[in-house]
C-alpha positions as CSV (number, residue, x, y, z in Angstrom):
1,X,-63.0,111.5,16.1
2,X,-60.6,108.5,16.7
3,X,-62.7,106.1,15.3
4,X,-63.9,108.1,12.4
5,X,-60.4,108.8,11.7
6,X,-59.2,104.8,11.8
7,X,-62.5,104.4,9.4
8,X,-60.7,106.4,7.0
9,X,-57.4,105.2,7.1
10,X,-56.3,103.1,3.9
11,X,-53.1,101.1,2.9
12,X,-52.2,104.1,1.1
13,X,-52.4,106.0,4.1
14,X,-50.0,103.2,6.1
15,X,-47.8,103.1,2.9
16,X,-47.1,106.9,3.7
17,X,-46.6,107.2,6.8
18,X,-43.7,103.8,6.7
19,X,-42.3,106.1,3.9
20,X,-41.4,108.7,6.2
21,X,-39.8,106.2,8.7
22,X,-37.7,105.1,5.7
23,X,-36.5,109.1,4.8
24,X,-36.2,110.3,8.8
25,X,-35.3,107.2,10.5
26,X,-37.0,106.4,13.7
27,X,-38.7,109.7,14.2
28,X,-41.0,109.2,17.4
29,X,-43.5,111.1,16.1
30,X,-44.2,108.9,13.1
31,X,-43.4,105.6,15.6
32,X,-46.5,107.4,17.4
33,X,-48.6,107.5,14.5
34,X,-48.1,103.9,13.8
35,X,-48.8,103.1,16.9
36,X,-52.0,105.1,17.5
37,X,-53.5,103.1,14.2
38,X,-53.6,99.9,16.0
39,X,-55.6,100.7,18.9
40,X,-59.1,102.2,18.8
41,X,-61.4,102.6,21.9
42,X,-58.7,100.2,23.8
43,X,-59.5,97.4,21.5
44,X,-57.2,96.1,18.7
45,X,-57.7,96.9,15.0
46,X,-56.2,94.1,14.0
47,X,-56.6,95.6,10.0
48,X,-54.2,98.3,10.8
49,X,-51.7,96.2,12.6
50,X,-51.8,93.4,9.9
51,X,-51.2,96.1,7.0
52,X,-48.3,98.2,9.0
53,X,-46.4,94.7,9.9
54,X,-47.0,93.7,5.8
55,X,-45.6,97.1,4.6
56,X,-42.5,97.2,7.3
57,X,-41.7,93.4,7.1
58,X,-42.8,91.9,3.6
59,X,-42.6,88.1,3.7
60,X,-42.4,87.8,6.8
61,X,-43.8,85.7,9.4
62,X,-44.7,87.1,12.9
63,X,-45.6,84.0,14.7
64,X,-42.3,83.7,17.1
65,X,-41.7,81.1,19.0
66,X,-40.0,82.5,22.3
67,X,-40.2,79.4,24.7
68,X,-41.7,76.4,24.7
69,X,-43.7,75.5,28.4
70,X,-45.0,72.5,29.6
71,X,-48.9,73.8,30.9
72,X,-51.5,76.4,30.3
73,X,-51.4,78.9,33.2
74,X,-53.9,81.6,32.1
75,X,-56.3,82.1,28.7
76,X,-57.1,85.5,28.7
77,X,-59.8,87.1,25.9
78,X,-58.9,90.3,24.3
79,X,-62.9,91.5,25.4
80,X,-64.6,93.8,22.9
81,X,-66.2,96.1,24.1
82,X,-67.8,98.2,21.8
83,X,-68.2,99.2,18.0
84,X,-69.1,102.3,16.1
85,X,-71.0,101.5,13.1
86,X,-68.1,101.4,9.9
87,X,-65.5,100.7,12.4
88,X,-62.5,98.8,11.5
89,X,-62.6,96.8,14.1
90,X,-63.5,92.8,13.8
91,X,-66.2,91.4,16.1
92,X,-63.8,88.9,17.1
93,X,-63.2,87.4,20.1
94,X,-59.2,86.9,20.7
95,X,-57.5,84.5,23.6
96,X,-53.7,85.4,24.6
97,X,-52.8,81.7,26.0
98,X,-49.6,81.4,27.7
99,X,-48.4,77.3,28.2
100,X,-46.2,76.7,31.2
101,X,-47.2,72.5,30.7
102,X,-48.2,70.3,28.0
């Protein structure tokens, strides 16, 4: 159901839902629903997340720089490990790379 449901969900649909965090405030329940959008099967839907982050923070750029290390310590992939046929998620492979040395 999960998946069928992200399948169906449109920018419309994300436009909505950030309108009622903008006329309630930080209701948890719609914090939950944002959140559920970005995960399906335990594997990132990156369409979701790049559409909420658009609609909450226009012109911005997400790419923060917290601290700069001198060495790579681990490269981890962000596995995929399934698909339902329509999903929205990418076949993709993504790495998560921490540097503690350069």
């Amino acid at each position: 159901f999960m998946c069928s449901s992200l399948n169906m969900m449109r920018d419309e649909h994300i436009k909505v839902i950030i309108s009622l965090l903008e006329k309630h405030g930080r209701d948890p329940k719609v914090l939950d629903v944002l959140c559920s959008l970005c995960v399906g099967n335990g594997v990132a839907v990156r369409s979701s997340q790049n559409n909420i982050c658009d609609f909450l923070l226009p012109g911005k750029n997400l790419l923060l720089q917290t601290q700069l290390v001198d060495h790579v310590a681990s490269v981890r992939p962000n596995i995929f490990v399934g698909r339902v046929e329509g999903s929205a998620m990418y076949q993709k492979w993504y790495f998560e790379v921490t540097l503690d040395h350069i």
